[in-house]
C-alpha positions in Angstrom: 41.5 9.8 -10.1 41.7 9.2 -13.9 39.9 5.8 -13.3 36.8 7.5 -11.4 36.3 10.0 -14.2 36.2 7.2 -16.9 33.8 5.4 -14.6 31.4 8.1 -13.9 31.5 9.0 -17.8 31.0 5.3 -18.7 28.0 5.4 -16.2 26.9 8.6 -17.8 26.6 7.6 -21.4 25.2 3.9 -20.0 22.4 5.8 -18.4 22.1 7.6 -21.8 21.9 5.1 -24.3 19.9 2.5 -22.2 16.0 2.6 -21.7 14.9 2.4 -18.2 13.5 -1.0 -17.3 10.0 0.1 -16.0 9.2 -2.8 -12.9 5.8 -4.8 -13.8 3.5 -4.6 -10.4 1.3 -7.3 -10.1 -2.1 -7.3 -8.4 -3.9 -9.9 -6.8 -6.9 -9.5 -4.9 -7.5 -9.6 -1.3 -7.9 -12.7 0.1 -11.4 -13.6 1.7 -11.3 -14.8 5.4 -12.6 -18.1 5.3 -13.5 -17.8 9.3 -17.4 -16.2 9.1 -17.2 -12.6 11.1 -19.2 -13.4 14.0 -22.7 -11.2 14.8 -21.7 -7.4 14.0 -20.7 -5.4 17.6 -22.1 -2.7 18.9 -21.0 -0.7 22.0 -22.5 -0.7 25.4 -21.7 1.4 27.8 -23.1 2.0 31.5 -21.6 2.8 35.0 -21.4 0.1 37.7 -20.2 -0.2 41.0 -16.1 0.2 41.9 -16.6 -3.1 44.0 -18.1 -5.2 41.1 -15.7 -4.0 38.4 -12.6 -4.5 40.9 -14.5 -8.3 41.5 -14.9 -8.8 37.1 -11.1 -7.8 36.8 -10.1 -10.2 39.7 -12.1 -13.0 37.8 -10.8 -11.7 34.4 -7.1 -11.9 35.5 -7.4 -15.1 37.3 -9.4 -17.3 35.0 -7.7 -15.5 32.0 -10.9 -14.0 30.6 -11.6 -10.3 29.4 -13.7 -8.1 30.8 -15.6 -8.1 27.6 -16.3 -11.8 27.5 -17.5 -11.9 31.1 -20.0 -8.9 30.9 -21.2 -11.0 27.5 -21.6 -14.1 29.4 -23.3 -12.4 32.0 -25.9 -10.7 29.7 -26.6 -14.5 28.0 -27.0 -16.0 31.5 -29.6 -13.5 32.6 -31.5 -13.4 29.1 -31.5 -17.1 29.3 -33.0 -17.5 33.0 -35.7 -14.5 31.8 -36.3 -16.4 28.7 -35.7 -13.4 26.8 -33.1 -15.0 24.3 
């Protein structure tokens, strides 16, 4: 017991005597991607038939494409064939 109190009194008077070591942060700045953002997204929205969003999802799960990128494909195709784009 005698040991513990000289330690914690040691420890006491070392906290005392000795200046606090304040840690240095260091900034850097944030890194720039260096893969361009593609065009800015906006959202579209509009209601279709069960039957064709059951038919994307199929195609989506079985050709490992997302919904998103289907309905975006789509939209390109029919611009292009209206020569809209």
């Amino acid at each position: 017991m005698d040991d513990y109190k000289k330690k914690l009194g040691n420890l006491a008077s070392k906290i005392k005597n000795e200046t606090p070591q304040t840690p240095i942060q260091q900034v850097q700045p944030v890194r720039v991607l260096a893969v361009p953002a593609e065009e800015e997204e906006a959202r579209f929205n509009n209601w279709i038939p069960k039957g064709l969003k059951r038919k994307i999802k199929a195609y989506g799960a079985q050709n490992d494409i997302s919904q998103k990128d289907i309905t975006i494909q789509a939209l390109q195709q029919f611009l292009k064939e209206n020569g809209n784009e």
